[in-house]
N, C-alpha and C positions, 0 to 999 in steps of 0.2 A: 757340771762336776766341779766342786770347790777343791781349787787351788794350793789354796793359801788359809786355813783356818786357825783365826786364836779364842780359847775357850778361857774365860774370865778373870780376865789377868791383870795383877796389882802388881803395880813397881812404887815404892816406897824409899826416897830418898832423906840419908837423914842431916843436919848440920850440928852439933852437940846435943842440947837436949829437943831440937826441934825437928819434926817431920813432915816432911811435904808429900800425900800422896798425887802422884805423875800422874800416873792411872791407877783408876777403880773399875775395877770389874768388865774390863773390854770383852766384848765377843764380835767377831765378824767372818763372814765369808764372804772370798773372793772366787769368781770363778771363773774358767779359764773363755778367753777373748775380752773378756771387760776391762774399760778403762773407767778408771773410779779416781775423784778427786776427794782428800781430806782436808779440810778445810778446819779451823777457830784460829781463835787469836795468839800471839807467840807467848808461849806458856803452859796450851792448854794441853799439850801432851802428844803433836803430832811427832815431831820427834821419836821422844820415849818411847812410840808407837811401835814406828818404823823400825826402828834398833831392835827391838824384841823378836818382831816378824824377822828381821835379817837373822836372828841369832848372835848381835854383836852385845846385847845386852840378855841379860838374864830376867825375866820377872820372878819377883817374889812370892808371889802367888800364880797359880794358872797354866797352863802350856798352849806352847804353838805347832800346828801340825804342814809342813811342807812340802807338796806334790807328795802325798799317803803317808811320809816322813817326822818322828816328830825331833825339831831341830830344840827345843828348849832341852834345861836340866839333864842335859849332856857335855862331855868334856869339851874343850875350846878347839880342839883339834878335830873333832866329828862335827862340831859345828861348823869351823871353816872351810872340809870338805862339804859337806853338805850347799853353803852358801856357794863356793865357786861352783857348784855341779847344775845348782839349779835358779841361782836369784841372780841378776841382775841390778846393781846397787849404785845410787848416787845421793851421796851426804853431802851438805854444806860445806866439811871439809874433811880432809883422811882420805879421800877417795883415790888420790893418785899417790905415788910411790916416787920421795921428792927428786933421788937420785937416776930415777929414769926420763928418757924423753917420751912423751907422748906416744910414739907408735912403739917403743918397746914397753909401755902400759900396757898398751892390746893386747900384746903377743905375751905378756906374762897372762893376762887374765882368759885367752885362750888355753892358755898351758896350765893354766889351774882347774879350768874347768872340764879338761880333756878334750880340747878342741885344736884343730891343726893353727901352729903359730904362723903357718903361711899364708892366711885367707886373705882374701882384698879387702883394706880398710879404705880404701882410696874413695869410694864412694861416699862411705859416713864422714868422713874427713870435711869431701866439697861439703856436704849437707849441712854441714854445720859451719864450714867455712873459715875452718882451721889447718886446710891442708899445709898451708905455710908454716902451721907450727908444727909439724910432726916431728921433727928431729928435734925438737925445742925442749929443754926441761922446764919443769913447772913453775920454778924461778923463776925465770926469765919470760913468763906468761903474764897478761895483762888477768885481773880477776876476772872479767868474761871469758876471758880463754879459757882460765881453767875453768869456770862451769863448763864450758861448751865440750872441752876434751873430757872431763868427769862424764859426764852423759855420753861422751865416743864411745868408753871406757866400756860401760855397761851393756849399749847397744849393741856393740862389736859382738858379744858373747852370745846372741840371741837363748838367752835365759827361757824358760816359762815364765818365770816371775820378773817382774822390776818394778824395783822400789825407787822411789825418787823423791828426795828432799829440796824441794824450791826447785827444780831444774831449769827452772827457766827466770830464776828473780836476778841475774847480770845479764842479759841476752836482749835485744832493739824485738822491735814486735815482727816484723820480718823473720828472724831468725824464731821467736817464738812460736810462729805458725810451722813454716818448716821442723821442727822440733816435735809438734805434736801430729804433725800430719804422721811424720815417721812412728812416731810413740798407736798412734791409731792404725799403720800401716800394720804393723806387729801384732797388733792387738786380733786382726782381725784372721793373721795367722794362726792365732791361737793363745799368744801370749797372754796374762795378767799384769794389768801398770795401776800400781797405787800410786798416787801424784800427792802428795802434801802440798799445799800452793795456796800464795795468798793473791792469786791472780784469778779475776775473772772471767778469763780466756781458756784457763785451764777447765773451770769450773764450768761453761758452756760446752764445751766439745765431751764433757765426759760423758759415759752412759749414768753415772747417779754419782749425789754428792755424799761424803757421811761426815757430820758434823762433829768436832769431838770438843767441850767443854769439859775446862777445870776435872783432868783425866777421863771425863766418862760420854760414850756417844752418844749426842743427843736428835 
């Protein structure tokens, strides 16, 4: 059963009189237990991707359809219900909330998503080997940290969906494995994990890679 589907979608960025299309004509389906890694080079539109599948960006052509849902060319406020309810999200950056510390991240993004703010984080915490930072604001976090709590972030919320941008490009290969055992752990619950990733460790453990060039999958 797919997931996560986007039906052919163009996002078109402009700079005065020049245009850059991100994406042309995506289509893809995801479907529930699979772990998929997206793979090209920085530029060719994994991002762009990602953001649309979240709901954080709009395309200009095309829609995205979300556990039966369709989250595009809907107000911002049905989309961000919609994302807390069902995606699980880690960007590059944005992803944490700069005036909170680390475990009151969790517990907002339980509470957005209708999940009890009381659950034990204490396990994903060791797992990623941040429990020292959990009182910690993101400030005051090393840039591995905050990957590592951005990926707590998401995982904490056990989504159907998670999307992940690099999640693992600040992290020692130790913690890499760990990371994806847990992302595989999920997966095999039921979850879907889109991985953007320019790591080849990502790319071996998935079940398929989908290649995306100069916005379009190739």
């Amino acid at each position: 059963m797919a997931v996560v589907e986007s039906h052919n979608l163009h996002r078109f960025f402009r700079t005065g009189d020049d245009e850059v299309a991100a994406l042309r004509d995506v289509s893809l389906m995801l479907e529930a237990g699979e772990m998929v890694a997206l793979i090209g080079m920085s530029g060719s539109g994994k991002s762009t991707l990602l953001s649309c599948l979240a709901g954080l960006d709009e395309p200009d052509g095309g829609h995205v359809v979300v556990v039966g849902q369709r989250i595009t060319h809907r107000s911002e406020q049905e989309r961000a219900g919609l994302r807390a309810e069902h995606i699980g999200l880690v960007m590059q950056s944005g992803t944490l909330v700069d005036h909170l510390t680390i475990r009151e991240n969790i517990a907002l993004q339980h509470e957005l998503g209708g999940r009890s703010k009381t659950a034990p984080i204490e396990p994903i915490l060791d797992l990623l080997g941040i429990r020292p930072q959990a009182d910690k604001l993101p400030r005051a976090l090393s840039g591995g940290e905050v990957a590592r709590s951005g990926l707590a972030v998401a995982i904490a919320t056990n989504a159907p969906v998670l999307l992940c941008d690099e999640p693992t490009a600040e992290v020692d290969a130790d913690t890499e494995a760990a990371v994806l055992c847990e992302i595989r752990r999920r997966c095999r619950a039921g979850t879907v994990a889109l991985i953007a990733t320019h790591s080849s460790a990502v790319a071996r453990q998935a079940d398929r890679v989908i290649e995306i060039r100069d916005g379009r999958i190739v």
